[in-house]
Every structure is written in C-alpha cells, then in structure tokens.
C-alpha positions as CSV (number, residue, x, y, z in Angstrom):
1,X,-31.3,5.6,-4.4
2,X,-28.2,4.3,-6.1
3,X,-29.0,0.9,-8.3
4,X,-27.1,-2.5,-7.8
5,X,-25.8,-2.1,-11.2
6,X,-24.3,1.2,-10.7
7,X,-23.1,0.5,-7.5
8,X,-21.2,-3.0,-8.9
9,X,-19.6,-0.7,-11.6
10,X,-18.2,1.5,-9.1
11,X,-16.6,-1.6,-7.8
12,X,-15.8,-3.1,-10.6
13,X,-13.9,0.2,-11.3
14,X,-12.3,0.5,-8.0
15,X,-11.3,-3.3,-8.1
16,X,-10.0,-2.6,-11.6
17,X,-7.8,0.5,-10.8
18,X,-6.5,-1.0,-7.9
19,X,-5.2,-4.8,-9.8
20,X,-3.5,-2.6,-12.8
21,X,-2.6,0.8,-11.5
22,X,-1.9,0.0,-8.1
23,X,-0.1,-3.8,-8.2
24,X,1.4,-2.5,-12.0
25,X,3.4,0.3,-10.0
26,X,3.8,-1.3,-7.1
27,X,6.1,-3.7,-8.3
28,X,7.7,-1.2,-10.5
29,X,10.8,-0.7,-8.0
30,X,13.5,-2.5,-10.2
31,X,15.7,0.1,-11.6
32,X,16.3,-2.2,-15.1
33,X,13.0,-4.1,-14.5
34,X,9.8,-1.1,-15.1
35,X,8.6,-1.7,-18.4
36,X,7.8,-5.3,-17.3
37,X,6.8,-4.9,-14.0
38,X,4.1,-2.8,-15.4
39,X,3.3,-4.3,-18.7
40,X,3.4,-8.0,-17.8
41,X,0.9,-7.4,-15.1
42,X,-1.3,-6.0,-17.7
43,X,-1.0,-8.8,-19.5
44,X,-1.7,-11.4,-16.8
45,X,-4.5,-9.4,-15.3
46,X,-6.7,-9.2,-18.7
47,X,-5.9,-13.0,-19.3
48,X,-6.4,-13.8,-15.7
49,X,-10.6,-12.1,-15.5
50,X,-11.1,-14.6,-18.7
51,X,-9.7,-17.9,-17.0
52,X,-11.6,-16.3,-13.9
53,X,-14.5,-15.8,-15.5
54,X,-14.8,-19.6,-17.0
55,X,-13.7,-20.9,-13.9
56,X,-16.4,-19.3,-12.4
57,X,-19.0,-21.0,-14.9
58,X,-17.6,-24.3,-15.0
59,X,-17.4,-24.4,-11.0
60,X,-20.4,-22.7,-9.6
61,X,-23.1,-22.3,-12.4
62,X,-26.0,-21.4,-10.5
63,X,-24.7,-18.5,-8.5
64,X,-23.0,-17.3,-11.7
65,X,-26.2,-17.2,-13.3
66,X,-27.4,-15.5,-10.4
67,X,-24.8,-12.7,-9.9
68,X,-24.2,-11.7,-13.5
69,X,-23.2,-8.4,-12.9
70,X,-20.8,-9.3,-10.1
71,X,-19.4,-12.1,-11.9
72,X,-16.4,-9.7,-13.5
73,X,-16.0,-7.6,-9.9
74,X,-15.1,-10.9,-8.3
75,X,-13.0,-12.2,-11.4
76,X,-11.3,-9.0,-10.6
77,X,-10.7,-9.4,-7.4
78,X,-9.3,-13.2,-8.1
79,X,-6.7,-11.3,-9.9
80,X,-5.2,-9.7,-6.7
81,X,-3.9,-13.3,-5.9
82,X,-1.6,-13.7,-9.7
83,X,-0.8,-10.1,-8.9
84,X,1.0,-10.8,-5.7
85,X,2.5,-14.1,-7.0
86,X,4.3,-12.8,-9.5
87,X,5.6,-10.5,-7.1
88,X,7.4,-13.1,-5.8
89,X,9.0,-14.1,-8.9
90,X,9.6,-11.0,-10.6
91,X,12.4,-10.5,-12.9
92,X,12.8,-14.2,-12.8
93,X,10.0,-15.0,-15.2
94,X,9.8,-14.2,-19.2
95,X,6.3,-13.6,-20.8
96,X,5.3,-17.1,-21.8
97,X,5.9,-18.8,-17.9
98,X,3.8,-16.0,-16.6
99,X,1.0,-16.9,-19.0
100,X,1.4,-20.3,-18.1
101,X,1.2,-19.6,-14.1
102,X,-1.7,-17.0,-14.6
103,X,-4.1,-19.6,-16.3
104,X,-2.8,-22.7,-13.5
105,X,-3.4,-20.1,-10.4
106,X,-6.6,-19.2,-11.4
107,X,-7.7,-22.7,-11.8
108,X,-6.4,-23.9,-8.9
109,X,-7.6,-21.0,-7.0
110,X,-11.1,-21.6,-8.0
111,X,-11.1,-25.5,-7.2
112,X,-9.9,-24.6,-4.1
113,X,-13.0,-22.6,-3.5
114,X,-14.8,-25.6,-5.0
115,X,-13.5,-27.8,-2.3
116,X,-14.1,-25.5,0.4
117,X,-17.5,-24.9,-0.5
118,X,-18.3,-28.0,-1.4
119,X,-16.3,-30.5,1.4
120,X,-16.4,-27.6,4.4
121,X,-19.4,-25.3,3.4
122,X,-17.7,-21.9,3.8
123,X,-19.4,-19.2,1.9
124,X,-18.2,-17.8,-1.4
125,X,-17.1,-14.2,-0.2
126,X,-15.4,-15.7,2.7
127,X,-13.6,-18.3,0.3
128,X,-12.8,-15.5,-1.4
129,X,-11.1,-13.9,0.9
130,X,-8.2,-16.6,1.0
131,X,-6.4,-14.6,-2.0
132,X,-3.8,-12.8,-0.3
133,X,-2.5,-15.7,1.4
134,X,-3.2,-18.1,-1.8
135,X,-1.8,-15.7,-4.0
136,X,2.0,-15.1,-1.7
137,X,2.5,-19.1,-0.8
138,X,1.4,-19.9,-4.6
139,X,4.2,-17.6,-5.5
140,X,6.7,-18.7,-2.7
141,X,6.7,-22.0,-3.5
142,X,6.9,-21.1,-7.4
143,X,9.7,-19.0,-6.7
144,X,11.5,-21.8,-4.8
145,X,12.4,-23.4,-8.1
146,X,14.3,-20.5,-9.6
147,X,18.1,-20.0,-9.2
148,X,18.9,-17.1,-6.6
149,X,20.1,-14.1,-8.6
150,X,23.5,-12.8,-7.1
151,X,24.0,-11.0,-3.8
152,X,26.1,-8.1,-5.8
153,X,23.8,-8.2,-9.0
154,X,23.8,-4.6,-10.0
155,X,20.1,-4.8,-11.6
156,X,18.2,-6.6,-8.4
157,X,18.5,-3.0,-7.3
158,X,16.3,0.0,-6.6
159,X,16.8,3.8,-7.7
160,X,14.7,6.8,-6.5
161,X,13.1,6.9,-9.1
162,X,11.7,3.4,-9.4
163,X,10.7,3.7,-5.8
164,X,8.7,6.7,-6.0
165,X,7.3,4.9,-8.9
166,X,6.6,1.8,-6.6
167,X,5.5,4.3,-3.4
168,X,2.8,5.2,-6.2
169,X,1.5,1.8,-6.2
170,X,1.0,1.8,-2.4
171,X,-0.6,4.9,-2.8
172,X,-2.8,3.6,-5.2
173,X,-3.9,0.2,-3.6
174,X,-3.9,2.0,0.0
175,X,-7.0,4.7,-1.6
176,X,-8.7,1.6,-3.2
177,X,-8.3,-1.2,-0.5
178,X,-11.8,0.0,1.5
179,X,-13.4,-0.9,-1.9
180,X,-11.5,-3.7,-2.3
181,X,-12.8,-5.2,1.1
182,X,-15.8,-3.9,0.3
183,X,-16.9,-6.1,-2.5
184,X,-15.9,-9.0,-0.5
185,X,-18.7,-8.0,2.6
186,X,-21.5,-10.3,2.6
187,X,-23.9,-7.5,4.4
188,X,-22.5,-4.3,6.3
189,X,-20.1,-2.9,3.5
190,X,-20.0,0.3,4.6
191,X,-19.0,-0.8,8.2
192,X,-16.4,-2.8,5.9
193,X,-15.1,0.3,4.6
194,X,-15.2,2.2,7.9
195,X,-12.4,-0.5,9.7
196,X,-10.4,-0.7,6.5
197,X,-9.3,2.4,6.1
198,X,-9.2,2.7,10.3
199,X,-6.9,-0.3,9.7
200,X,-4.8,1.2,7.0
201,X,-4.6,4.7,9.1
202,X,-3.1,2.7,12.0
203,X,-0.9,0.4,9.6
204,X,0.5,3.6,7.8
205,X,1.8,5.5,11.3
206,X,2.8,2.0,12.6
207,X,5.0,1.8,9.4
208,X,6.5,5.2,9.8
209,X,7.0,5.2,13.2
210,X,9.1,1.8,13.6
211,X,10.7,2.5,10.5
212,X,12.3,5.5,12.6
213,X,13.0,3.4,15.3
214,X,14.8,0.4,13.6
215,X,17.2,2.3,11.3
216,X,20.6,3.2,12.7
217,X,20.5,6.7,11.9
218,X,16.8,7.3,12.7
219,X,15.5,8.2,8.9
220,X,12.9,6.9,7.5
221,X,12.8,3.7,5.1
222,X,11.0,3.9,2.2
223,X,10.7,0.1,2.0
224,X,9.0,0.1,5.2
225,X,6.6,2.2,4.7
226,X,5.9,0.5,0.8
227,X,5.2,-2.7,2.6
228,X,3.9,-2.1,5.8
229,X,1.1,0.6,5.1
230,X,-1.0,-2.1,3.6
231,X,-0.3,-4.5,6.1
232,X,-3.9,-3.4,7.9
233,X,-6.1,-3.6,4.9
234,X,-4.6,-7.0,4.2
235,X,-5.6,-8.2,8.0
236,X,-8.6,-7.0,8.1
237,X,-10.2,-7.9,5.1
238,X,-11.5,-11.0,6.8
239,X,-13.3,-9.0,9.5
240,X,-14.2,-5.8,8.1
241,X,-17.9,-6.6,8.0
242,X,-18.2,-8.0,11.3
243,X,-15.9,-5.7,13.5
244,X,-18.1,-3.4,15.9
245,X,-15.0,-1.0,17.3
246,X,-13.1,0.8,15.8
247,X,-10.2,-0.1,18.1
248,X,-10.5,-3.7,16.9
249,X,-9.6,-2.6,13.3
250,X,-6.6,-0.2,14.9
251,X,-5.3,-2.9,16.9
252,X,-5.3,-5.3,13.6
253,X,-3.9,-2.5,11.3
254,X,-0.9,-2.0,14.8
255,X,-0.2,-5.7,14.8
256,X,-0.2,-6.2,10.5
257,X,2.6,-3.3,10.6
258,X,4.7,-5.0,13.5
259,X,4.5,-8.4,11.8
260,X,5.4,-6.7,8.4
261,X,8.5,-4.5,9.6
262,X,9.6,-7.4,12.1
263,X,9.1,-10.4,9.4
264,X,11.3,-8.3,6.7
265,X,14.1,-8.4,8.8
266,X,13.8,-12.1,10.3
267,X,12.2,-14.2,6.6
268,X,14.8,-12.2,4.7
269,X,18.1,-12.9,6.6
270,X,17.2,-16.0,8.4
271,X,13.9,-18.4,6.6
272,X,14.1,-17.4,3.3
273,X,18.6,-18.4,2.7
274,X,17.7,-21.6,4.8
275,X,14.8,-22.6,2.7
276,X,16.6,-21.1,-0.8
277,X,13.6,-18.7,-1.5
278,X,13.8,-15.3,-3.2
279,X,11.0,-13.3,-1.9
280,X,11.4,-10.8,-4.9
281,X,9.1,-8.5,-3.6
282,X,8.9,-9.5,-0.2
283,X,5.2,-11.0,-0.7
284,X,5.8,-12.9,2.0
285,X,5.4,-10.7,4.8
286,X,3.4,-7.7,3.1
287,X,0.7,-10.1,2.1
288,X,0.8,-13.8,3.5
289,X,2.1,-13.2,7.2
290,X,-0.8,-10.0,7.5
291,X,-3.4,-12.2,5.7
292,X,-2.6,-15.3,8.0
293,X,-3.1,-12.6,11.0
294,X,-6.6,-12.1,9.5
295,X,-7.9,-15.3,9.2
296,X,-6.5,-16.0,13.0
297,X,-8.1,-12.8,13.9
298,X,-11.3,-14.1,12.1
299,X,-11.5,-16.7,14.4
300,X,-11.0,-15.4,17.4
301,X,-13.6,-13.2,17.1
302,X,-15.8,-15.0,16.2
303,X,-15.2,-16.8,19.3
304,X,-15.8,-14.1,21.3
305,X,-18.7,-13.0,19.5
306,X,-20.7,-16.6,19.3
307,X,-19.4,-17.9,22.6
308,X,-22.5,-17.6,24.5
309,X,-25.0,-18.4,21.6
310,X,-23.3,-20.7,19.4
311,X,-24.0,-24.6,20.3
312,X,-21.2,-25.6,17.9
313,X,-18.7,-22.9,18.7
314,X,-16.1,-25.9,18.1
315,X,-17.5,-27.1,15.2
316,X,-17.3,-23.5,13.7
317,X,-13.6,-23.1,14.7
318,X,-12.5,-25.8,13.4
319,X,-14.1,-25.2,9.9
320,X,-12.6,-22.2,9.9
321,X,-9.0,-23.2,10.7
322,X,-9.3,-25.9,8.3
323,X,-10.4,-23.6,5.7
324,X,-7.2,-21.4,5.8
325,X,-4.9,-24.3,6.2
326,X,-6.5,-26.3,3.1
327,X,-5.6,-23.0,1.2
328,X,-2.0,-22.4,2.2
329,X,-1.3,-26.3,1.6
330,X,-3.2,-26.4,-1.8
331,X,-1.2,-22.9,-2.3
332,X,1.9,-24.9,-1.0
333,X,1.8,-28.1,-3.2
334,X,0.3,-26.6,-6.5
335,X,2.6,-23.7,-6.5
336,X,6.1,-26.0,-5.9
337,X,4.5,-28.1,-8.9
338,X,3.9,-24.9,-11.3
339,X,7.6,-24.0,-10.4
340,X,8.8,-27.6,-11.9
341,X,6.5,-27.2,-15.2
342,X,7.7,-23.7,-15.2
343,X,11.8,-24.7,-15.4
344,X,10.6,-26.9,-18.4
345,X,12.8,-25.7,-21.5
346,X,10.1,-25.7,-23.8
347,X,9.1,-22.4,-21.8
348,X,12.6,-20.9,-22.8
349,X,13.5,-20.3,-18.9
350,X,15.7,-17.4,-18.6
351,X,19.4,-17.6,-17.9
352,X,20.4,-16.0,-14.3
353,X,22.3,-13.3,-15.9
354,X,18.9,-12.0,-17.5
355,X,17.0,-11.6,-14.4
356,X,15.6,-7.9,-13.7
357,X,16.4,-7.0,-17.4
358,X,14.2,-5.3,-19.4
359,X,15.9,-5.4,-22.3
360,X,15.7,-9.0,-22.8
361,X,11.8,-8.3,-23.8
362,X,10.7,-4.7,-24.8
363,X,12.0,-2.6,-27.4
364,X,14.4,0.3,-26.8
365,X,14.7,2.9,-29.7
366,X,17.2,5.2,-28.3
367,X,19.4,2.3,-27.6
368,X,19.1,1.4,-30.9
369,X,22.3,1.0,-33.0
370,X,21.7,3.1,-36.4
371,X,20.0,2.6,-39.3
C-alpha cells in the first residue's frame, strides 16, 4: 500500500506543476507580454509558499505541527489564489508591486481563514477552498486602481502563437485540476477526482459547442474554449468529495461553461466600462463567477442531502453563506486597499504606455544595438 508521504509528494508535485507550468502559460497570451507572464509568476509563486508557509505557523500552530508534510501541498495550493490575481492585473504591474501584493494576499488570505475558523467554525480544507473566488475579487478590486490601457493599443493583443502558448496552460491545469481538488477532499478523494474531471469533460464540450453557436460565422473561439474548459473544475471543487452522481458533477461542469461564455460577453462590454475595471485576463468570469456557482452549489446540496437529518439545517446554511460572503468582501476591501498602496510612487508604478511590454524588464540580446 502506497504511504501518506509518498502520496502527499505526488500532490505536492501535481499542485506544483499545475501553479508554475499551467497558470505561467496560461497567462502567456500577450503577444509583447511572454517572458513576464511566465517569469513573474515564478517569481511570485516561490515567494508566495514562504509567506504561505509562515502564515501557516503563525496562524494555526497546532495543525501545522500536525500536518508537516502537507504543510507545503497546501502553501501550494494558496498560491492558485496570487496566480489568478495577477491575472487580472497583468501587464499593468512591474516586478516590485507584484512582490508587494504576493506577500499582502497571502496574509490576508490566511487571516481570512483565521477568521472563518475561528468566528464561524468552518473547516480548514473547506476554508481553503475559497481561493478561486479570493484570489479573482482580490485582483478585481486591485486592478480597479490602474489606468485602462487604450482600446487600439497594439500590445494588449494576442497572436497565434501566444495563444497556443496560453491553450497550453489550459491544457496543463485541465490534466492537473482532479489533483488539485483532490488535496482539498477532507475523506473521499478519489470520488473527488472522479466528478472533477466528469465536471471538466462536460465544461470542455460545453465550451466548444457554444463557442460554435455564438460566433457569426460558426468557427470556433479559441478564447472560449481557454476560459471555459476549466470553468467545471473551478465549480466543483467545493463538492467533489461529497457528490454521489455523476450527473450532478456534469450538470455543474454544463452550468460553469454557460456562466463563463455568457459572463465574457455581458462583464466585458457592459459591468466591467461602468465600474472602470480591466479584467486582464478575464479572471472574473473564468474563476470568480464559476467558483461563486460552487459555493452556491455547496449549499444547496447540502440542503438536500441533510434536510431530513439535520436539526440545524438553517443554522448550517447560513454558516455557509456567510463564509463565502466574508471572503469576497475581505477579498473586496483588502484588494481596493492593495491597489492604493500599489499606485504609491515609491513602487515606481508604470506609465500607461508600458503596459504589456516586455521590454521594459527582461533583457533582449538580438535587439541589442552593437558593441
């Protein structure tokens, strides 16, 4: 039989892959903007495990004494929520204001773990599984203190190149999100990885199939399917454990598409110019409109599950909804404050002109005038 420490390595590896490889080329899709899409997220992922890590020591000593050699699969999977963030600000950001919102996410993701443990008695893996929708409202509401780059800017654009570099990255975190769910499973992890990936199946033919139906000329969209696909593992991360039908996961993974697909057209041309948000990377609807389906999903079956044999069925939905809702608005308020301390000019903020430029940060010998 397969030991716990070589089954939390596999994990650990799985969780690993997915943060670096999967979100470093996922938000590779700027044709000027690749060698920072992918470096910076290195950067903020192996600084991010660290703050993790000492969060996790400072805030809940006793079970990280117990759970040594999870400790750096769940700093891992903390990660996922910076990841998406600075999705939403990409190209907007230099080096140094990434650094500083890695280390202020992290904390504030972990005392809002704190709080829900302490004040609401919600469980660590379920806490946990608040950072898709921490991680995209943190980073909306940090990105609604930059200046919107311009309609016609030339480098806010994609090639096919930097999208098949970017499809890789869904590739990547759509082979890795059953792990990824996975780890966060209390009991029944291999039930967890069952609906995930039934979840992600659905969510992947959802994609390509409305992608067909809402383009003029009936091709498919390769942002669509980018987004959407992951939509399902993102739902039902807070049920994969506890789901007893398949069905339920495939109707989760039909509905995370829809909402995906649907909410790119409606947040980008009608919420996001009213509200003065650029959704970079449209984190928005890929990761905090699916994970906000989960969590309602969460609820509701648990409703249906407990409603015979729960005496405090009321009690237990309203924890629940209150858990969510603390996150988003901690998320909410903590992420519009990072933006201010981020627009501070001792952090050299970046003129508008420099957004989605690489060449503002990394080396480039063949552009090199000579020697």
């Amino acid at each position: 039989m397969e030991g716990f420490g070589s089954r939390t390595t596999r994990y650990f590896q799985d969780v690993n892959i997915m943060v670096i490889f999967g979100f470093g080329f996922f938000l590779a899709f700027l044709k000027r903007y690749s060698f920072s899409s992918t470096g910076f997220n290195l950067l903020i992922i192996v600084l991010g495990v660290q703050c993790s890590i000492l969060m996790e020591g400072l805030l809940f000593p006793k079970e990280t004494k117990e759970r040594d050699p999870k400790i750096i699969t769940m700093a891992a999977v903390s990660m996922t929520a910076v990841a998406i963030s600075s999705g939403a600000v990409l190209g907007k950001t230099n080096p140094l204001q990434l650094i500083v919102m890695t280390v202020v996410e992290i904390i504030i993701f972990h005392v809002s773990r704190w709080i829900n443990k302490q004040f609401l008695q919600i469980q660590d893996n379920i806490s946990m599984k608040h950072v898709h929708l921490f991680g995209a409202y943190f980073g909306l509401a940090v990105s609604s203190r930059f200046s919107e780059p311009s309609p016609r800017s030339e480098k806010n654009a994609s090639t096919p190149k930097s999208y098949l570099l970017s499809m890789l990255g869904t590739l990547f975190l759509w082979v890795f999100w059953p792990s990824f769910n996975s780890v966060l499973a209390d009991r029944d992890k291999t039930k967890a990885i069952y609906n995930t990936y039934f979840a992600l199946a659905v969510s992947a033919v959802t994609a390509f199939t409305l992608s067909v139906l809402t383009t003029k000329d009936g091709k498919f969209r390769m942002t669509h399917v980018h987004s959407a696909a992951l939509a399902g593992g993102v739902t039902v991360c807070y049920t994969a454990e506890s789901i007893d039908y398949p069905w339920i996961a495939m109707i989760l993974g039909l509905l995370a598409s829809v909402i995906t697909i649907l909410g790119s057209f409606c947040l980008q041309r009608c919420l996001n110019p009213a509200l003065k948000i650029h959704d970079a990377s449209g984190v928005h609807f890929t990761f905090g409109l699916p994970g906000l389906l989960g969590a309602v999903a969460q609820v509701v079956l648990s409703v249906i599950k407990k409603w015979t044999i729960s005496p405090s069925l009321g009690y237990m939905v309203m924890i629940y909804i209150s858990d969510f809702c603390l996150t988003i608005s901690v998320a909410l308020i903590t992420g519009f404050i990072t933006g201010l301390i981020l627009n501070f000019k001792l952090l050299k903020i970046i003129p508008v002109s420099q957004y989605f430029e690489d060449q503002f940060y990394w080396e480039f010998p063949h552009l090199a005038v000579g020697f």
